[in-house]
C-alpha positions in Angstrom: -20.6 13.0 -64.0 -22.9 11.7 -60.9 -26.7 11.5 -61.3 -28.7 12.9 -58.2 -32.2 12.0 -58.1 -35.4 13.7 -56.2 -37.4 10.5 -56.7 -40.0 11.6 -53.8 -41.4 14.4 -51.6 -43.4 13.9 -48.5 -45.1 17.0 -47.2 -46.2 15.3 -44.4 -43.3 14.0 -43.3 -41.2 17.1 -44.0 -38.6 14.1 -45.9 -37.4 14.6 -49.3 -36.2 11.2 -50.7 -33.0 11.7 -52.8 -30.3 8.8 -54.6 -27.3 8.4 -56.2 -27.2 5.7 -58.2 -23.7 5.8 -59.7 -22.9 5.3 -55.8 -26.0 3.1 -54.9 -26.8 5.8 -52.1 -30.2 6.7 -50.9 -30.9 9.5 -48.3 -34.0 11.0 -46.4 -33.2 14.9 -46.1 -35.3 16.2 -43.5 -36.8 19.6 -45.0 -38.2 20.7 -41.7 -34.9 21.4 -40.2 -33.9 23.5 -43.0 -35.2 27.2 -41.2 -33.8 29.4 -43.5 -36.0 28.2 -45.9 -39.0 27.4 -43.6 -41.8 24.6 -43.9 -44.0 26.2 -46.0 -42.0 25.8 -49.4 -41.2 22.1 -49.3 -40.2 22.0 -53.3 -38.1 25.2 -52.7 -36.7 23.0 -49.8 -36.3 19.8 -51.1 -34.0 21.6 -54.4 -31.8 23.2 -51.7 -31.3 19.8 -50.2 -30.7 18.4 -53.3 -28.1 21.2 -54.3 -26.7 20.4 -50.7 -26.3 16.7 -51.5 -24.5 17.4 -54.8 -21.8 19.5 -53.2 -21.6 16.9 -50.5 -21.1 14.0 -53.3 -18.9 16.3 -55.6 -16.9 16.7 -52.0 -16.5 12.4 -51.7 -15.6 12.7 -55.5 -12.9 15.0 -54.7 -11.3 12.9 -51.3 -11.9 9.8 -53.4 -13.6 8.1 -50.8 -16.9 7.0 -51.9 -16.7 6.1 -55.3 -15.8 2.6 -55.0 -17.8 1.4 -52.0 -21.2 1.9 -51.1 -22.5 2.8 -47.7 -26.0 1.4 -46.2 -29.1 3.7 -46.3 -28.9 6.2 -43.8 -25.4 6.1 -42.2 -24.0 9.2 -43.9 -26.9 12.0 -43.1 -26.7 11.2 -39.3 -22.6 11.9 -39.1 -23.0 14.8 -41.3 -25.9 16.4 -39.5 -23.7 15.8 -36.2 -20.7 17.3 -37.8 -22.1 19.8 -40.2 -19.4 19.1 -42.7 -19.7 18.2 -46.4 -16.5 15.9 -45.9 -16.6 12.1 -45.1 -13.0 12.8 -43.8 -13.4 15.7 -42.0 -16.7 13.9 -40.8 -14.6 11.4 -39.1 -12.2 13.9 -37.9 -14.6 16.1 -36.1 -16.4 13.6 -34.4 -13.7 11.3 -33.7 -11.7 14.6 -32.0 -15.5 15.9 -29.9 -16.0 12.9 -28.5 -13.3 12.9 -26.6 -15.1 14.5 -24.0 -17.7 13.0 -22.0 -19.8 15.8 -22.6 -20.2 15.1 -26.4 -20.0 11.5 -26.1 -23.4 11.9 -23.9 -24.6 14.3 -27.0 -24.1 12.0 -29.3 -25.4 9.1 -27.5 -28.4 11.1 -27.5 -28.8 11.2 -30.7 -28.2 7.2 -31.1 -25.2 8.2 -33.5 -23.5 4.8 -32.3 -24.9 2.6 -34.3 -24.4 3.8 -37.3 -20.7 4.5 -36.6 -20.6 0.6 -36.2 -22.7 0.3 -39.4 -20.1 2.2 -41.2 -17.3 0.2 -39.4 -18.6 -3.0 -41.4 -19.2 -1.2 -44.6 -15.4 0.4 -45.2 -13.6 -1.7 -47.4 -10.1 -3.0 -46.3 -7.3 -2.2 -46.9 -8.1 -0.3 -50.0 -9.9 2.1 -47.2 -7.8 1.8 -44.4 -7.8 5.0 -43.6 -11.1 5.5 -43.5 -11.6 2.9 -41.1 -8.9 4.0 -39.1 -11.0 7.0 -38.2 -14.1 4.7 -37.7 -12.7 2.5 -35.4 -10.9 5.9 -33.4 -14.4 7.3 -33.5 -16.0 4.3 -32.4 -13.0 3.8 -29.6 -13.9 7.2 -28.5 -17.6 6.7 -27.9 -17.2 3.6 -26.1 -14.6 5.3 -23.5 -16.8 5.5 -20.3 -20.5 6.1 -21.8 -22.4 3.5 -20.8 -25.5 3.5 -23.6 -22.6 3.1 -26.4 -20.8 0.0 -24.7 -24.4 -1.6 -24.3 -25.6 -0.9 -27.6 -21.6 -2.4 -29.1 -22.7 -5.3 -27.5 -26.3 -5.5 -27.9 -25.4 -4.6 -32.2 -22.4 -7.6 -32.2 -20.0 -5.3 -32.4 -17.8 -7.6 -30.7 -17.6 -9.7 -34.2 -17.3 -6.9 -36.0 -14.1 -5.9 -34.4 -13.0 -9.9 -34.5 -13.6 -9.6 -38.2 -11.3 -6.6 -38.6 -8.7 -7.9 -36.3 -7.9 -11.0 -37.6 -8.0 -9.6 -41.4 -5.5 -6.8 -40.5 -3.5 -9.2 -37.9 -2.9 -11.5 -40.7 -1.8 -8.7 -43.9 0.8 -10.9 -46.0 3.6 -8.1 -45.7 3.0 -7.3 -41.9 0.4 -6.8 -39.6 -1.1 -3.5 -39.7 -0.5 -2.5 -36.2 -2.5 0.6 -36.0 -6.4 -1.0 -37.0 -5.2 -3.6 -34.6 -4.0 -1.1 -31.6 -7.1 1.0 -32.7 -9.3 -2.2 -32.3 -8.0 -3.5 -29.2 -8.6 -0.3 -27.8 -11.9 -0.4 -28.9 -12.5 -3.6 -26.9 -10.6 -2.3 -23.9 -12.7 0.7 -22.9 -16.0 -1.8 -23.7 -14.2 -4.5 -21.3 -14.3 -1.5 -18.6 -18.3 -1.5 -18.4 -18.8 -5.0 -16.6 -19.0 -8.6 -16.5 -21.5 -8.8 -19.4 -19.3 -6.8 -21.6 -16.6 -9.2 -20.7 -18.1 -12.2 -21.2 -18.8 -11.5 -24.8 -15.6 -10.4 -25.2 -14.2 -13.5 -24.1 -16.4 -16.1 -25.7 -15.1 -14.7 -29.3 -11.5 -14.3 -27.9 -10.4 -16.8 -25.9 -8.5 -18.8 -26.7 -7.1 -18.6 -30.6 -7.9 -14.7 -31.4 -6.3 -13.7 -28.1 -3.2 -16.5 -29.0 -3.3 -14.8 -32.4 -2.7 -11.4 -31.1 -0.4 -11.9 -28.6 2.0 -13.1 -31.6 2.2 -9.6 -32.8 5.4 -8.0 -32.2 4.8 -4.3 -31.2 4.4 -2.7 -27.9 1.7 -0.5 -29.7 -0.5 -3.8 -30.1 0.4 -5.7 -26.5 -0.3 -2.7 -24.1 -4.3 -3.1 -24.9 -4.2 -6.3 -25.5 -2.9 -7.0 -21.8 -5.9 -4.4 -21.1 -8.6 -6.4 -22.3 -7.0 -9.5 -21.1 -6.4 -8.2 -17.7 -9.7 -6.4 -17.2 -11.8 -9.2 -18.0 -9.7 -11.6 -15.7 -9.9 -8.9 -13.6 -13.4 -8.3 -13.7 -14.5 -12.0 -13.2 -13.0 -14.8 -11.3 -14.5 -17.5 -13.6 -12.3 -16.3 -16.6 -9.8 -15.7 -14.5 -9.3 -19.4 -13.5 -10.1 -20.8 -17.0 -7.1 -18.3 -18.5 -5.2 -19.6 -15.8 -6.2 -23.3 -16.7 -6.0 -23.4 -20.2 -4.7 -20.0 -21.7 -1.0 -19.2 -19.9 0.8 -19.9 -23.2 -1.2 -16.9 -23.9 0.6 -14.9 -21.4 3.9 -16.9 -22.7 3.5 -14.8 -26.3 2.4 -11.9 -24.8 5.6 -12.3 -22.8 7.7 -13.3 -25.4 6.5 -10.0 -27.5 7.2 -7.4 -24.6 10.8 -9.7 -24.3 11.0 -8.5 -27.7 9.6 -4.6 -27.7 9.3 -4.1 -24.2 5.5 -2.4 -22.7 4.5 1.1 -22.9 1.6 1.0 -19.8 1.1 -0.9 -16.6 -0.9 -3.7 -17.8 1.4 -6.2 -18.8 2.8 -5.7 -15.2 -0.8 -6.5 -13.3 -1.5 -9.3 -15.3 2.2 -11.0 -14.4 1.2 -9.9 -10.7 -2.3 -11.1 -10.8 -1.1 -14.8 -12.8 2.5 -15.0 -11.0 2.4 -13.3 -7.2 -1.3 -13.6 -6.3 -2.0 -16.5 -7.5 0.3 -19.8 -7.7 1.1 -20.0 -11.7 4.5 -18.7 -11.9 6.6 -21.7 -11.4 4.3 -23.2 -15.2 4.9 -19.6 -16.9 8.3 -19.7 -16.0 8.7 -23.1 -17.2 6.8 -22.7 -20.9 9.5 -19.9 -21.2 12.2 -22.5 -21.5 14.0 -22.6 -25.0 13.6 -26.2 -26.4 16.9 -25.7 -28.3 18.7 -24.8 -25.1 20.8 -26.9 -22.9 19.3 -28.4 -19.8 20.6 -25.4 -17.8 20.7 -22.7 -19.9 18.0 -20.3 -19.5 16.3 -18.0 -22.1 16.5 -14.5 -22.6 12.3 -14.5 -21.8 12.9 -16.1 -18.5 15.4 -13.7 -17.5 13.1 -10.8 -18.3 10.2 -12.2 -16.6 12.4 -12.3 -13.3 13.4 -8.7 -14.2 9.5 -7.6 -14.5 8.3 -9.9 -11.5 11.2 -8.2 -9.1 10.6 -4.7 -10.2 6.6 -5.6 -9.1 7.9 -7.0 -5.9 9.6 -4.0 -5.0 7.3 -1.9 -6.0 3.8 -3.6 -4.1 5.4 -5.2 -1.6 3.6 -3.9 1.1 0.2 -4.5 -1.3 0.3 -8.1 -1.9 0.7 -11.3 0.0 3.3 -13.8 -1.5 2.9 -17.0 -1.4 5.8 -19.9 -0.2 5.5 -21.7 -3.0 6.5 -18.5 -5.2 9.7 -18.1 -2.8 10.7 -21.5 -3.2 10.4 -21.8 -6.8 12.5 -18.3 -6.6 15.3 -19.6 -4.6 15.6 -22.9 -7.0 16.4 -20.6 -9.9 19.1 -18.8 -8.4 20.6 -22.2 -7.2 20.4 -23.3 -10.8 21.5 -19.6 -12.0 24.0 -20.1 -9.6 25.8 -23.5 -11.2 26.0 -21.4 -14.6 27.1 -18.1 -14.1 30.6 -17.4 -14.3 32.1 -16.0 -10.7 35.6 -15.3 -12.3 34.7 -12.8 -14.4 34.3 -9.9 -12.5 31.1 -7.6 -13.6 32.1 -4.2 -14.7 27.8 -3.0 -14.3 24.9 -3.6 -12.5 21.6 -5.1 -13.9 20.5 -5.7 -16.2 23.9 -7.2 -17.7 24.6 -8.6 -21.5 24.4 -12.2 -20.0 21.2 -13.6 -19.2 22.0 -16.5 -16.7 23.4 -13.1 -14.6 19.9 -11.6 -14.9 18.8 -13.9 -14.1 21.0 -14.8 -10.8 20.4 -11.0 -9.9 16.5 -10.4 -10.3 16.3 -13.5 -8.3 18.3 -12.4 -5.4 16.7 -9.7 -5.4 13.5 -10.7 -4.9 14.4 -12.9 -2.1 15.7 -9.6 -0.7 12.6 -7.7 -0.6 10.7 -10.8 0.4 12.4 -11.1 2.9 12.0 -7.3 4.0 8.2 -7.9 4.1 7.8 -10.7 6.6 8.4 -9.6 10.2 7.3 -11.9 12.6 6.1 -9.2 15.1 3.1 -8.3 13.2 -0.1 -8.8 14.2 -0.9 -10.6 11.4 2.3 -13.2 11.1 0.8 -16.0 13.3 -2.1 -16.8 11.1 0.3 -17.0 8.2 2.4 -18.8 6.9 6.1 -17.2 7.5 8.1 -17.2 4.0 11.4 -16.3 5.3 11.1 -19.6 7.3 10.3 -21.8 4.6 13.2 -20.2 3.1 15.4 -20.8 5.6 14.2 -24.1 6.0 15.5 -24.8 2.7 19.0 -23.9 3.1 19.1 -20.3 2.2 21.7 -19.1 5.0 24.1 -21.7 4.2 23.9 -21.0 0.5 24.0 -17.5 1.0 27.3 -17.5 3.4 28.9 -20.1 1.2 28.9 -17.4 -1.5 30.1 -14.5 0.3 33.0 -16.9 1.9 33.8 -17.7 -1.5 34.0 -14.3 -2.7 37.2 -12.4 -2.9 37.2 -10.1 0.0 35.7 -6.5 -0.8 38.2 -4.1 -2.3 39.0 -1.7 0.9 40.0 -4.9 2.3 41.8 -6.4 -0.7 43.6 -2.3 -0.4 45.0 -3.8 3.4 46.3 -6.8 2.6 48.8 -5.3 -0.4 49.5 -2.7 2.8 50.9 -5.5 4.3 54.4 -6.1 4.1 54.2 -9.8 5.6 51.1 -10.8 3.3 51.9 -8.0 0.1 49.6 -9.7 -2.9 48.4 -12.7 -1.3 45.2 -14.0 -2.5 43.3 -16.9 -2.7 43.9 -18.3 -6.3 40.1 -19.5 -6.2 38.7 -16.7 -4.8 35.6 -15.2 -7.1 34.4 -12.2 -8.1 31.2 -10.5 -8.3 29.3 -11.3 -11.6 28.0 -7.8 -11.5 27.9 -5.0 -9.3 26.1 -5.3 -6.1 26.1 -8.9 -6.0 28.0 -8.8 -2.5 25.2 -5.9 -1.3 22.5 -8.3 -2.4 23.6 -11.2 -0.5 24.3 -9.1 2.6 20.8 -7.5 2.4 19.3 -10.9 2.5 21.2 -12.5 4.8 20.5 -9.4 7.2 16.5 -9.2 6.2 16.3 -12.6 7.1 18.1 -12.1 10.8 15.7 -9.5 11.5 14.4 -10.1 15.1 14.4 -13.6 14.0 16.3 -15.2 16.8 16.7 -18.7 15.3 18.0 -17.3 12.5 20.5 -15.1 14.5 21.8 -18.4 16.0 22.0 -20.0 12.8 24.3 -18.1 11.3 26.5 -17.8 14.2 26.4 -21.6 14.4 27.3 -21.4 10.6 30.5 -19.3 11.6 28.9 -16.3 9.8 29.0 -13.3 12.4 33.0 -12.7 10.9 31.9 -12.9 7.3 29.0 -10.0 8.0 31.6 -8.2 9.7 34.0 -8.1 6.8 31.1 -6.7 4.2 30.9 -3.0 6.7 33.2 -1.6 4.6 32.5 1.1 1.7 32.9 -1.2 -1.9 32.7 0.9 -5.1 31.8 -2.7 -6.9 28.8 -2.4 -4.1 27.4 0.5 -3.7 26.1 0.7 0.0 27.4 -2.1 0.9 28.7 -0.7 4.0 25.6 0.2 5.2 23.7 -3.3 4.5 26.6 -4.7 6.4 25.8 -3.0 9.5 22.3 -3.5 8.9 23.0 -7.1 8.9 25.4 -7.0 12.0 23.0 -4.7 13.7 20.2 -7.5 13.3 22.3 -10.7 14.1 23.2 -8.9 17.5 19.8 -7.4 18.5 18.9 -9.1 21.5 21.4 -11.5 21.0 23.4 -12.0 23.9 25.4 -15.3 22.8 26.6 -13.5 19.1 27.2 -10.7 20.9 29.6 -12.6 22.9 31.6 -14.3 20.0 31.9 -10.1 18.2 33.4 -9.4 22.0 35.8 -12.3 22.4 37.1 -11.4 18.5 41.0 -11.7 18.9 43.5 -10.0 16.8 46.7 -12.0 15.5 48.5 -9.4 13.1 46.0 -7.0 12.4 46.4 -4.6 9.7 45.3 -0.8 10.3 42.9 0.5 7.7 41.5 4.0 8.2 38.0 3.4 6.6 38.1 0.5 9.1 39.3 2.3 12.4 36.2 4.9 12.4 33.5 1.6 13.1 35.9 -0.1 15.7 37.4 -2.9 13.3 40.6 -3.5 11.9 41.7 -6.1 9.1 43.3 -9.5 10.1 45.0 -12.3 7.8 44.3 -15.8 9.0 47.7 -17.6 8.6 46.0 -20.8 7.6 43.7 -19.6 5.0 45.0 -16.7 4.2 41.9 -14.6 4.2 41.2 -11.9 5.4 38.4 -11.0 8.1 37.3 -8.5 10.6 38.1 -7.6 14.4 36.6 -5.7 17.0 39.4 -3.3 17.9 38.5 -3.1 21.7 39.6 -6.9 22.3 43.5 -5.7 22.2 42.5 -4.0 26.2 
């Protein structure tokens, strides 16, 4: 049985004083509000109060959720008065659901309910009440989304330790971490990050760099998505923590990596922090590198690598007209497909498209094709390209047409054209025996589109390639491929570009002579028919009109 006791009236004050000693409660009931019973019968009052109180307690009693903790003076009577309910739970539940809207969250900041929602936050025991708290920190999470006098007065009341303290103790539960107080108090953080640099700050000086290394360990996507929030948005928010994350915390972002590798991301911000470390700033060659699997070979690359490539290409398509790339990224891009290059195996021919079961192929396709759409975005007639630095030409200066024709010379002629050659009685099943195949489909495309983004109204690049004998090779991708989709199209992109304005290529395409050519429908509709070089034995393209 639970002991209430009136231990003091003021009439002045309009305040009965009421306690619970089984629970160690105290509470100041104000009698004046009470206007069914009116101010002029403060006893008559202050016993209705008290009968209140008891069927509040008897209420805890029932839900079990007071009796074996004890709350400071005055947290519960402002949540109850806010909710008008007689249950802690459904106290928690009512406000945590109104405050959803900025409406009530302004109401309540009225009424300074904030603090003591962070008082209760440190007085709920866990785990035994991790429920409890679960609401808390929701309610709490709530209030801080957007209202401006509750992310001051988190900061201003330390509730950036508070929410360390609980963190770290439910971050490091023997059995598991317990992801949702940890999602819940992330997101906590996250909408008080949003408010400005001094929210931030403290934020970070608790953080950075062990609880942030600590939490980037957890394996869940329900965890990383507000992590990379807070993360992002105080980087974001500041270019001072931005360099120092930069400086001393990327094998942050490495675990935080490693865990979407693992679980994947739910919401954008894993994706603007890898654009804000990797494209607009210079960091990606040392992210890519701490990646690296110490138990791996000396080429071999891990599965994290390949899906950093994956995440950083699906960016660059996306914002490519939003963000400036630097050389330096393009280089370090075109080195891993030469090395992805040396370990993929070309004579196994890919039966999908990306992502595939192997990871060096990832890798060797979300590198090609970000060289693809880098190469879309720099066009030398802007008006901006001649105060910057051109990254196709630093590309090209380092080889990239050469390696790029090599491979499509190497690789067994596209299938309509493969279909010609068995027509051919003379040359039925001839084939290079070293000829390889596409390691997945719309390897051949992705080459072509490159090779043709880089000729675009690039005129020493047109003459490279036709000084690198590479007008006939273009020619021979203008075919329809089912292991390329559209690969008939970025071939006459490609050929399109290497002739505009062009005279001397388009010269060589005119003095094309046939010796033997085989007639392939698909092939007659653009002008071209197959021929067999009785050398090589390889097949290539000619202009139809040179028989006049």
């Amino acid at each position: 049985m639970l002991v209430i006791c009136l231990n003091k009236i003021d009439m002045a004050a309009k305040t009965a004083y009421c306690k619970v000693p089984a629970i160690g409660h105290s509470s100041q009931l104000q009698l004046g509000a009470m206007k069914a019973i009116g101010t002029h019968n403060y006893h008559n009052a202050a016993v209705a109060a008290l009968s209140f109180l008891v069927i509040l307690v008897m209420g805890f009693d029932d839900d079990n959720s007071l009796l074996d903790f004890h709350l400071p003076k005055d947290v519960l009577q402002p949540l109850l008065t806010a909710s008008s309910s007689s249950s802690f739970k459904e106290t928690l539940e009512i406000l945590a659901e109104s405050s959803r809207t900025a409406a009530s969250r302004t109401a309540l900041a009225s009424s300074n309910i904030h603090p003591t929602v962070l008082q209760l936050t440190r007085s709920i025991p866990y785990p035994s009440r991790r429920e409890y708290l679960l609401l808390s920190l929701k309610l709490l999470r709530n209030l801080c989304a957007g209202e401006i006098s509750n992310q001051n007065s988190f900061i201003d009341q330390n509730g950036v330790s508070t929410i360390t303290d609980i963190l770290m103790s439910s971050a490091r539960v023997p059995s598991a971490p317990d992801i949702g107080i940890v999602r819940m108090g992330l997101q906590v953080l996250a909408n008080v990050s949003l408010a400005g640099q001094k929210h931030q700050q403290a934020i970070w000086c608790q953080f950075f760099p062990d609880v942030f290394f600590s939490l980037a360990g957890v394996r869940s996507q329900q965890t990383c998505d507000p992590l990379c929030m807070v993360v992002y948005t105080c980087c974001d928010g500041s270019p001072e923590l931005f360099q120092v994350f930069c400086d001393e915390g990327l094998q942050i972002l490495a675990e935080i990596v490693c865990t979407a590798t693992s679980v994947g991301f739910g919401e954008d911000w894993f994706k603007l922090l890898v654009s804000r470390v990797c494209l607009e700033d210079v960091h990606f060659p040392l992210l890519f590198s701490k990646l690296k699997d110490p138990s791996l070979g000396g080429d071999d690359l891990s599965s994290e690598q390949g899906f950093l490539l994956g995440v950083v290409s699906g960016i660059v398509n996306e914002r490519i007209e939003e963000i400036s790339v630097l050389s330096d990224f393009a280089l370090c891009v075109l080195g891993i497909f030469r090395k992805s290059v040396g370990v993929v195996d070309f004579f196994s021919r890919g039966k999908s498209g990306l992502p595939t079961d192997s990871i060096a192929i990832n890798v060797l396709g979300y590198s090609v094709s970000i060289l693809r759409d880098l190469c879309a975005r720099e066009y030398p007639s802007g008006s901006d390209f001649e105060d910057s630095v051109d990254v196709v030409d630093g590309l090209i200066s380092s080889g990239l047409i050469e390696l790029f024709l090599s491979l499509l010379r190497d690789l067994e002629p596209p299938a309509i054209i493969r279909k010609s050659m068995r027509l051919s009685e003379n040359h039925e099943g001839t084939r290079s025996c070293s000829a390889k195949t596409c390691p997945y489909m719309g390897f051949r495309k992705d080459i072509v589109a490159v090779i043709g983004n880089c000729a675009y109204r690039r005129k020493h690049v047109q003459d490279k390639i036709r000084e690198r004998n590479g007008i006939l090779v273009l020619l021979q991708q203008c075919v329809a491929d089912e292991e390329n989709p559209f690969l008939r199209e970025w071939g006459i992109w490609s050929v399109r570009n290497i002739l505009e304005g062009n005279t001397e290529n388009q010269q060589v395409v005119a003095d094309l002579e046939l010796q033997g050519s085989i007639d392939v429908p698909e092939l007659s509709g653009l002008g071209l028919k197959v021929e067999v070089d009785e050398k090589t034995q390889r097949a290539k393209l000619v202009n139809v009109s040179s028989q006049a």
